[in-house]
N, CA, C and O of each residue as an XYZ file, in Angstrom:
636
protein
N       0.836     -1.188      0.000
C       0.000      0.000      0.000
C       0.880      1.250      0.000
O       1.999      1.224      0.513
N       0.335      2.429     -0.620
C       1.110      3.893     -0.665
C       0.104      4.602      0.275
O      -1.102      4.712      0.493
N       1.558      5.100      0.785
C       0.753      6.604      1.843
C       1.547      7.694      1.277
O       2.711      7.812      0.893
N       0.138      8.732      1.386
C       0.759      9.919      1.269
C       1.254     11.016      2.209
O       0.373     11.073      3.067
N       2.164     11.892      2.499
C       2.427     12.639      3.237
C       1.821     14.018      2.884
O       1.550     14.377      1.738
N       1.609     14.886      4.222
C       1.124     16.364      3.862
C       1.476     16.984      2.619
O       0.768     17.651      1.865
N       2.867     16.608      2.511
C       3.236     17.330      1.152
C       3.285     16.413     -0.307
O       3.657     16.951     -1.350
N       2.940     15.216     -0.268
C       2.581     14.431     -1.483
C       3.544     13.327     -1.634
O       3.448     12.398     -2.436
N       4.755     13.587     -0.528
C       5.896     12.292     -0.872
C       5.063     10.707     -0.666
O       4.202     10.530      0.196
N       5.326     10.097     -1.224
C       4.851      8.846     -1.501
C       5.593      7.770     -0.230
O       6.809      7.751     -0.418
N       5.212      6.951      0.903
C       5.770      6.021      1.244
C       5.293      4.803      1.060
O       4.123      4.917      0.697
N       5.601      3.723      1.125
C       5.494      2.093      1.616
C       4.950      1.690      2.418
O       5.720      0.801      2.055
N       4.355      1.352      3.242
C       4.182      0.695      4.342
C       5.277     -0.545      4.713
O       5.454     -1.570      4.056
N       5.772     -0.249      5.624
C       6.889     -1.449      5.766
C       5.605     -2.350      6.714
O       4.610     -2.132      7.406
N       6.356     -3.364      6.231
C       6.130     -4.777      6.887
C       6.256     -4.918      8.254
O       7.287     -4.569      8.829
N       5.107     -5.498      8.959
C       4.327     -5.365     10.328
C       4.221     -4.147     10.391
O       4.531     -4.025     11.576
N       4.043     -3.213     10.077
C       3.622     -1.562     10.662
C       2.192     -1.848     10.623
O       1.848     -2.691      9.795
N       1.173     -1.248     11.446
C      -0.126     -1.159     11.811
C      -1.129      0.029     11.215
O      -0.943      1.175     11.625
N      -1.900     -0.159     10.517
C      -2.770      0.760     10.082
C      -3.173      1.213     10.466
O      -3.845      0.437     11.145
N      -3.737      3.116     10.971
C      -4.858      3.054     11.976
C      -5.787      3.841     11.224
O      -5.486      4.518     10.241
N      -6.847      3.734     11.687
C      -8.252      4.182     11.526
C      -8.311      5.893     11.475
O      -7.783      6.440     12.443
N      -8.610      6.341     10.950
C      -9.103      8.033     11.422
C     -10.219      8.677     11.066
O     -10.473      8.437      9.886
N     -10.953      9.351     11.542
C     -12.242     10.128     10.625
C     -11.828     11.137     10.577
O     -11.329     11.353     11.681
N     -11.661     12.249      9.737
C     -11.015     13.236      9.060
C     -12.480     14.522      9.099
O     -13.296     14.289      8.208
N     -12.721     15.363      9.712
C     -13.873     15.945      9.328
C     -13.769     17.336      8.813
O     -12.762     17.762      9.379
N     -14.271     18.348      8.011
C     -14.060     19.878      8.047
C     -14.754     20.523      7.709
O     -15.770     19.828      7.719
N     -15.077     21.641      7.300
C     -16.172     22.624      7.338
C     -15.581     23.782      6.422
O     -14.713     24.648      6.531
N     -16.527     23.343      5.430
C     -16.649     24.580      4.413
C     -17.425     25.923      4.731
O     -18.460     26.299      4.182
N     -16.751     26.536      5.678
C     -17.434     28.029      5.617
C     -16.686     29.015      4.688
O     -15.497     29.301      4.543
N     -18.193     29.550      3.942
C     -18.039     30.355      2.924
C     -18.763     32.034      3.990
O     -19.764     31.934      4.701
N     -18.160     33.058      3.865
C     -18.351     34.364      4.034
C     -18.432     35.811      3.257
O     -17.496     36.532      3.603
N     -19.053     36.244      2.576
C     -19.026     37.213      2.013
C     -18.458     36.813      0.317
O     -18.309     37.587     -0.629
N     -18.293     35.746      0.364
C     -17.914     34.975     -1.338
C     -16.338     34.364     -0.957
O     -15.612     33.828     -1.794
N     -16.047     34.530      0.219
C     -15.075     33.730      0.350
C     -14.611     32.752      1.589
O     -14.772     33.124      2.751
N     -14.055     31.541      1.285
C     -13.935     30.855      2.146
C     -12.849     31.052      3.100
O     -11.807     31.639      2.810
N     -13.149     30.479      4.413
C     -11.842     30.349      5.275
C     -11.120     28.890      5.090
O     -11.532     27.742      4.924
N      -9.911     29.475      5.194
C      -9.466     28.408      4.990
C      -8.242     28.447      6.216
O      -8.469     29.127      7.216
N      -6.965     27.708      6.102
C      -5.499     27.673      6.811
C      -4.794     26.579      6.170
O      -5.083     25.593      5.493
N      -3.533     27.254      6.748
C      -2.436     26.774      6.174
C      -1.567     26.225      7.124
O      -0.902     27.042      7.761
N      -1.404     24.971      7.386
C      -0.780     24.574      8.396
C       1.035     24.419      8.237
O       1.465     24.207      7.104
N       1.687     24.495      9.000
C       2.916     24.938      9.687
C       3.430     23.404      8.289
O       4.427     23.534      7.580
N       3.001     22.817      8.251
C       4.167     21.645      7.973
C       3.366     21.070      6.142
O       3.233     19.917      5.732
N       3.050     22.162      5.556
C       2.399     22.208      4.051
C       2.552     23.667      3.301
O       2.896     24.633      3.982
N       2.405     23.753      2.496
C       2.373     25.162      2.328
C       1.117     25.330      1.469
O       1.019     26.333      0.761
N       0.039     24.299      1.493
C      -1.099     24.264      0.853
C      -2.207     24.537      1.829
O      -2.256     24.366      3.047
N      -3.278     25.110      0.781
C      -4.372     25.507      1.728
C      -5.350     24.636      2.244
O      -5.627     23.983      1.238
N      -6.033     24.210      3.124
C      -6.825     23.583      3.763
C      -8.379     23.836      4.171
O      -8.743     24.986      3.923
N      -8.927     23.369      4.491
C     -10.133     23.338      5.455
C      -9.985     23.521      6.468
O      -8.800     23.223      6.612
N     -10.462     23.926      7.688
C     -10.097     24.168      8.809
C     -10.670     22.331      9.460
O     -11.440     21.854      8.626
N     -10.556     21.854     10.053
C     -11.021     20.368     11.065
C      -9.366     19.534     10.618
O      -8.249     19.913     10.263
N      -9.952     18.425     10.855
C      -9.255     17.251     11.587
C      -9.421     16.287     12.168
O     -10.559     15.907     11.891
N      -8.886     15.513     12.951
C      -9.553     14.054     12.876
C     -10.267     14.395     14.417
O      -9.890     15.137     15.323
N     -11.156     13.738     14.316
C     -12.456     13.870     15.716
C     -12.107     12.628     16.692
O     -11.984     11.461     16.321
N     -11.996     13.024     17.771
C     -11.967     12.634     18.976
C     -12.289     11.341     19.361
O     -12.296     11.889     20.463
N     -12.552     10.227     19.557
C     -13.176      8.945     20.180
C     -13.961      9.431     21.157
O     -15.013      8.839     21.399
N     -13.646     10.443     21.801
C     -15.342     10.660     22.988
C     -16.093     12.210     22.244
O     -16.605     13.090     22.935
N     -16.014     12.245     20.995
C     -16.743     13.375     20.231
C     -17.509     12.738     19.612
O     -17.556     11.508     19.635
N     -18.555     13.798     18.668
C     -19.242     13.481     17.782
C     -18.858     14.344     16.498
O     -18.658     15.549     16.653
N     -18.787     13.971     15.681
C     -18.357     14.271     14.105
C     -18.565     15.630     14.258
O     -17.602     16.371     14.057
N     -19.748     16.154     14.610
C     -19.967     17.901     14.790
C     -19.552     18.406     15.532
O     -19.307     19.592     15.314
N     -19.140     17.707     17.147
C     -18.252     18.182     17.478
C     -16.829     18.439     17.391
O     -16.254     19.505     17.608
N     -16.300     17.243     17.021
C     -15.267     17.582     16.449
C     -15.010     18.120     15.315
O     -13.796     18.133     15.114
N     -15.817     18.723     14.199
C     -15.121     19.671     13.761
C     -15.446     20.823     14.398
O     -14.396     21.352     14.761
N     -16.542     21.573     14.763
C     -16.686     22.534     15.395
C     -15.651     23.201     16.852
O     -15.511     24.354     17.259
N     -15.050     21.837     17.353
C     -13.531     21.924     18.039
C     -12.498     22.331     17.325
O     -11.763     23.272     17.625
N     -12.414     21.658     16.393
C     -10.794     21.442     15.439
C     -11.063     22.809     14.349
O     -10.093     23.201     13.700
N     -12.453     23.526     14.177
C     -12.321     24.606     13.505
C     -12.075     25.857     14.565
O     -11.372     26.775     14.143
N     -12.413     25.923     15.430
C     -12.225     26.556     16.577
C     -10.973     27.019     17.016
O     -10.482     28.133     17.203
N     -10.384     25.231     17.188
C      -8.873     25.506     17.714
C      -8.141     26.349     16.413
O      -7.449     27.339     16.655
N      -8.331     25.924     15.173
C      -7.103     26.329     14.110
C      -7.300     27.365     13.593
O      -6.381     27.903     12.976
N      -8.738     28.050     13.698
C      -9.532     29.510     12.966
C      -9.358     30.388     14.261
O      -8.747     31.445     14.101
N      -9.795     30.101     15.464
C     -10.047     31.541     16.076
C     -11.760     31.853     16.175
O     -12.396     32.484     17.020
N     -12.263     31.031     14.769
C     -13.823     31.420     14.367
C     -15.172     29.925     15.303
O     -15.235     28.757     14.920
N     -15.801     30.376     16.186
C     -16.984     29.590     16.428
C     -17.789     29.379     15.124
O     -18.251     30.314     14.471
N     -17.905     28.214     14.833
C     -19.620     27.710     13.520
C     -20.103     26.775     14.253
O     -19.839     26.165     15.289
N     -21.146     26.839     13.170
C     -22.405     25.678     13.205
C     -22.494     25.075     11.914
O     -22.499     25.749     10.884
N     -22.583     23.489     11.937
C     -22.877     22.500     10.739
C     -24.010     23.039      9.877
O     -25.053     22.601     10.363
N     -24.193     23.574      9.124
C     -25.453     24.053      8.477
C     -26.506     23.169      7.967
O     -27.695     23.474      8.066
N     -25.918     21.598      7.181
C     -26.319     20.640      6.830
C     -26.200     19.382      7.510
O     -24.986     19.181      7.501
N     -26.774     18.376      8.120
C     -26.696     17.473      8.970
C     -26.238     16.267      8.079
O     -25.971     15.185      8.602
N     -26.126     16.524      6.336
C     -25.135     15.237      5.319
C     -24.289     16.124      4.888
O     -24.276     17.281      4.469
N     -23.260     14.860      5.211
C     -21.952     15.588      4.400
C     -21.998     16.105      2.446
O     -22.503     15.450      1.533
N     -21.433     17.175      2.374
C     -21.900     16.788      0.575
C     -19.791     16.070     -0.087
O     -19.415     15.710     -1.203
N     -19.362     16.126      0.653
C     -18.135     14.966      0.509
C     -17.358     14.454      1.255
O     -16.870     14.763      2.342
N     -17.242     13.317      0.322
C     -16.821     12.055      1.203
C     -15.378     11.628      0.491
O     -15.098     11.960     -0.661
N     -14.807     11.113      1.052
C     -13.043     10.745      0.155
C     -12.996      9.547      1.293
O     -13.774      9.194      2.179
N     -11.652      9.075      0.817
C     -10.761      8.276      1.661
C      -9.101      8.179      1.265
O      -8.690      8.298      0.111
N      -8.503      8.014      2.081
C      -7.068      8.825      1.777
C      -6.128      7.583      2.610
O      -6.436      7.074      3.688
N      -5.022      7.299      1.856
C      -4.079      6.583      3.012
C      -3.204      7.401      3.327
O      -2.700      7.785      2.272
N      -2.424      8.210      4.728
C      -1.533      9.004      4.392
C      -0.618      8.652      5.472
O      -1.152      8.144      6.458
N       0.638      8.811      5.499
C       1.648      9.285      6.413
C       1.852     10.007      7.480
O       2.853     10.654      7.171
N       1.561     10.308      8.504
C       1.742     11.749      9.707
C       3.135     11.311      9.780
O       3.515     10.154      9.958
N       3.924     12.452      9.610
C       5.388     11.945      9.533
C       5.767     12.633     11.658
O       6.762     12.394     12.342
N       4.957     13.162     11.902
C       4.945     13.789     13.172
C       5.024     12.694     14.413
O       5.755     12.591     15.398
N       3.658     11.749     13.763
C       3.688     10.830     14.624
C       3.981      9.368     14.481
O       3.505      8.414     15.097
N       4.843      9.411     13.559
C       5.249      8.441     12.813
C       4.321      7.375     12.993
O       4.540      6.481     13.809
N       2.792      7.430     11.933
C       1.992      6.393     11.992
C       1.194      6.569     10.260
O       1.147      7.586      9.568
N       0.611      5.088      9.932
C      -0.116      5.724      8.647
C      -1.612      5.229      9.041
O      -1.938      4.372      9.863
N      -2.206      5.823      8.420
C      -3.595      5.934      8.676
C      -4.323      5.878      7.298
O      -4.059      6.495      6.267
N      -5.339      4.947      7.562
C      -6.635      4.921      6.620
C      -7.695      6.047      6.695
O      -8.684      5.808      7.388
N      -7.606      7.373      6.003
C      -8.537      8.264      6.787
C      -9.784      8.174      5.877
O      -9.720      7.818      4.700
N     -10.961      8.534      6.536
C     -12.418      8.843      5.979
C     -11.779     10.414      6.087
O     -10.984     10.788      6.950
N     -12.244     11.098      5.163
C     -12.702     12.078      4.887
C     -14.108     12.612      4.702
O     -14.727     12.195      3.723
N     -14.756     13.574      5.604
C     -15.984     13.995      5.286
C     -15.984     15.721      5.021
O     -15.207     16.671      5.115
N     -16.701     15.574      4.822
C     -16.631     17.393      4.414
C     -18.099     18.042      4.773
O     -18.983     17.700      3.988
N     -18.442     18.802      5.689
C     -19.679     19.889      5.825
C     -19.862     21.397      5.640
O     -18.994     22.249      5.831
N     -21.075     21.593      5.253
C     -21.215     23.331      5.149
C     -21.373     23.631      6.496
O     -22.185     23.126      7.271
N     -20.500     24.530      6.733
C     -20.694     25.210      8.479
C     -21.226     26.720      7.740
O     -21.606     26.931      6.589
N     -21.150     27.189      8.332
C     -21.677     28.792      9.003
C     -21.408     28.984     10.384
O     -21.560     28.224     11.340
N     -20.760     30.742     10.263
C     -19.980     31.286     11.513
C     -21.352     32.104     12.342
O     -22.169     32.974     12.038
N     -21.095     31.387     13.363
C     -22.236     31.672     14.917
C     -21.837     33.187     14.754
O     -22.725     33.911     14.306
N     -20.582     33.787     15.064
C     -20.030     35.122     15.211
C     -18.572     35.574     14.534
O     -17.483     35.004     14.613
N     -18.904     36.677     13.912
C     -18.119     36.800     12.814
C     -16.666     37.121     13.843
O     -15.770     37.512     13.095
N     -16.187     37.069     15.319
C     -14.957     38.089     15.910
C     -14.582     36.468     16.190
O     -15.308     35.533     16.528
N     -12.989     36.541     15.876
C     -12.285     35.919     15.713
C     -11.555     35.870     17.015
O     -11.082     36.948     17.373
N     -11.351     34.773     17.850
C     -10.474     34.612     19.117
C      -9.178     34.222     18.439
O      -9.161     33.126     17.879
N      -8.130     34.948     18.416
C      -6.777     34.891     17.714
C      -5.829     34.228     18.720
O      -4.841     33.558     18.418
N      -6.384     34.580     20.296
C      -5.017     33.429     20.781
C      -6.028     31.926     21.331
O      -5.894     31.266     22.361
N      -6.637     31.821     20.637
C      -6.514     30.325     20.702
C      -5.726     29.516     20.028
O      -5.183     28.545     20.553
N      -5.587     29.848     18.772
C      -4.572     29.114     17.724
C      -3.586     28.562     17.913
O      -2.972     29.327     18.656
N      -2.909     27.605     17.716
C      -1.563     26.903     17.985
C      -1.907     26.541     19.656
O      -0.957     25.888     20.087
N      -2.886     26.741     20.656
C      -2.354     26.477     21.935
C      -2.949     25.137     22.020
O      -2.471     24.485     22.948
N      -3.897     24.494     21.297
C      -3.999     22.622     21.862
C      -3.121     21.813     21.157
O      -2.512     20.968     21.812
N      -2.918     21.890     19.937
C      -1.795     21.033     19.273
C      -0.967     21.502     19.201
O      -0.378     21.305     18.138
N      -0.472     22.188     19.932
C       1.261     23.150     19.109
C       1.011     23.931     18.137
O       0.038     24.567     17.731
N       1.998     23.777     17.860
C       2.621     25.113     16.787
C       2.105     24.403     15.570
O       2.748     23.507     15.024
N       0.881     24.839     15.135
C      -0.085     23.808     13.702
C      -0.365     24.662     12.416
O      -0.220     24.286     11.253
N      -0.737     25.718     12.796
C      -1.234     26.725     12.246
C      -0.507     27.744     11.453
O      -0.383     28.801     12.073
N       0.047     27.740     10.183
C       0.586     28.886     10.054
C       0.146     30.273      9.603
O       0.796     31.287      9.859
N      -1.130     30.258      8.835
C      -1.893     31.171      8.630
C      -3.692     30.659      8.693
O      -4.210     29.543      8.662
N      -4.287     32.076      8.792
C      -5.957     31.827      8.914
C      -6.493     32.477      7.615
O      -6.163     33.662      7.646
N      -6.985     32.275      6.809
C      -7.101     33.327      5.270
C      -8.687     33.458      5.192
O      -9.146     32.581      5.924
N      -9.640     34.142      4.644
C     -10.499     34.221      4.248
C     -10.003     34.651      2.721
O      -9.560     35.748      2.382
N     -10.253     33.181      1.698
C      -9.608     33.479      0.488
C     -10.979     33.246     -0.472
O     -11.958     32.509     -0.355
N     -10.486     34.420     -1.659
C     -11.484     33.919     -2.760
C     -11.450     32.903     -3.150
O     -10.360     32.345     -3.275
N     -12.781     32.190     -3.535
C     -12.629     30.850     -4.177
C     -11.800     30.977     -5.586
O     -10.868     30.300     -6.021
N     -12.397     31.942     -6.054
C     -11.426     31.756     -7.521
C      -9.850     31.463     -7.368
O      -9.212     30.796     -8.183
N      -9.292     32.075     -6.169
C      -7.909     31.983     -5.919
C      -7.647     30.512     -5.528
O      -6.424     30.381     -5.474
N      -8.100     29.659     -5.310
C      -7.966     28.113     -4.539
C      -7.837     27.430     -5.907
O      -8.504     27.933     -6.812
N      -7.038     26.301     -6.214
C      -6.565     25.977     -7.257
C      -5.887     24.844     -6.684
O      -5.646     24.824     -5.477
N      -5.496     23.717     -7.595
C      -5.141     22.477     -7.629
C      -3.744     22.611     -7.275
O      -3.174     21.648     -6.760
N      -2.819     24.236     -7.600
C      -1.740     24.011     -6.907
C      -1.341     24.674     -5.955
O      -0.209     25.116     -5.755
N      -2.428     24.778     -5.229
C      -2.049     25.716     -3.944
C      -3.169     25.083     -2.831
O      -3.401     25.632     -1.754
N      -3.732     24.001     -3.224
C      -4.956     23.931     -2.242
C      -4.557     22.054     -2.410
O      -4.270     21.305     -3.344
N      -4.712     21.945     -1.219
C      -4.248     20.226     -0.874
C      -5.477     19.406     -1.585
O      -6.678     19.507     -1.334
N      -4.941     18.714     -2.375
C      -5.461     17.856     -3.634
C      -6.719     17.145     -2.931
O      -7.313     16.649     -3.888
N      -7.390     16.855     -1.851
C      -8.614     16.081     -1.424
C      -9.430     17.363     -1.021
O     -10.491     17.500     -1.629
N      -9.052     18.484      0.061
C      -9.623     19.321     -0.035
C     -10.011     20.153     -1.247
O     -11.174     20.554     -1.233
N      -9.452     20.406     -2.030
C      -9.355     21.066     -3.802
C     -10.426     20.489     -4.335
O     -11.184     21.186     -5.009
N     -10.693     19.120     -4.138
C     -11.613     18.419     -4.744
C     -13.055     18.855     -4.261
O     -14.018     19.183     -4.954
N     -12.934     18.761     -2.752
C     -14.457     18.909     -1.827
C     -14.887     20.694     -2.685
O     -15.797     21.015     -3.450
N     -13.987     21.311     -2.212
C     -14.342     23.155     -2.555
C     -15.249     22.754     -3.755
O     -16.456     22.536     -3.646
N     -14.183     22.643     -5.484
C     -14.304     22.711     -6.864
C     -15.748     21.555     -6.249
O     -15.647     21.886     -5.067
N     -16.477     20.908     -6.246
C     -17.847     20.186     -5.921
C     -18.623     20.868     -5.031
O     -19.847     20.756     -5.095
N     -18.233     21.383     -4.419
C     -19.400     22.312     -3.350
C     -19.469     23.915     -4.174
O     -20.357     24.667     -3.771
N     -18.718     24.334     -5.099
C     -18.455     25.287     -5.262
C     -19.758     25.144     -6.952
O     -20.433     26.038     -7.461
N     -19.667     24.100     -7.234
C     -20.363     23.754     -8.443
C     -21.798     23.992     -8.429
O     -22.568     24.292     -9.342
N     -22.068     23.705     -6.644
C     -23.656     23.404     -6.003
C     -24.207     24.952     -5.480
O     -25.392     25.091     -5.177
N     -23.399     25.910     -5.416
C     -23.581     26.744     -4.237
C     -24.542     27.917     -5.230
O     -25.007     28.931     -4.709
């Protein structure tokens, strides 16, 4: 099997290494015609704000956590079905493990538009390197991480 890393390097799975499980969740909030997005410390591509959800969470909560922690911005799930779904094998070279991830994707909407700026980086470390509210037109296949790129360009088709 191939895993991929944040930045696209390709590994192996060596022999006896253990697969693990992840649910991957994030939230497409769109604002004023443009989305938020971030850019995390160890990619230089743009993202969704979430991440993988908790074992004592629920899918809405955990992204509504994991957008929280990495935005600064409180939302709400707008739609109770995801409108995408992926699955990804990838690498965390951080925690040296590979993972089978589900990917889901939801429309959020921001509860309140004021941004808590020092929350960022303080539950996972240093994660975060920027918070953007970017035009969609600007998000593109080479600047926007190839599974997220996909969810936007499909939600972006519907909107």
């Amino acid at each position: 099997m191939i895993f991929l890393d944040a930045n696209g390097k390709k590994y192996k799975l060596p022999k006896g290494r253990q697969i693990y499980w992840r649910i991957s969740a994030y939230a497409l909030v769109i604002y004023n015609k443009k989305i938020l997005v971030v850019v995390p410390t160890w990619s230089p591509l743009y993202e969704l704000p979430g991440g993988g959800v908790e074992k004592n969470e629920s899918i809405f909560q955990g992204i509504i956590r994991e957008c929280y922690e990495e935005t600064g911005y409180k939302i709400k799930i707008k739609d109770k079905m995801p409108f995408y779904f992926a699955e990804q094998n990838f690498y965390h070279k951080h925690f040296k493990k590979f993972y089978h991830s589900l990917i889901i994707v939801y429309k959020g909407a921001l509860i309140n538009k004021k941004q808590n700026k020092n929350i960022i980086n303080t539950c996972d470390g240093d994660e975060i390197k920027t918070v953007e509210w970017q035009d969609i037109n600007k998000l593109n296949k080479n600047n926007t991480h190839p599974v997220i790129y996909a969810a936007i360009k499909k939600c972006t088709k519907v909107l």
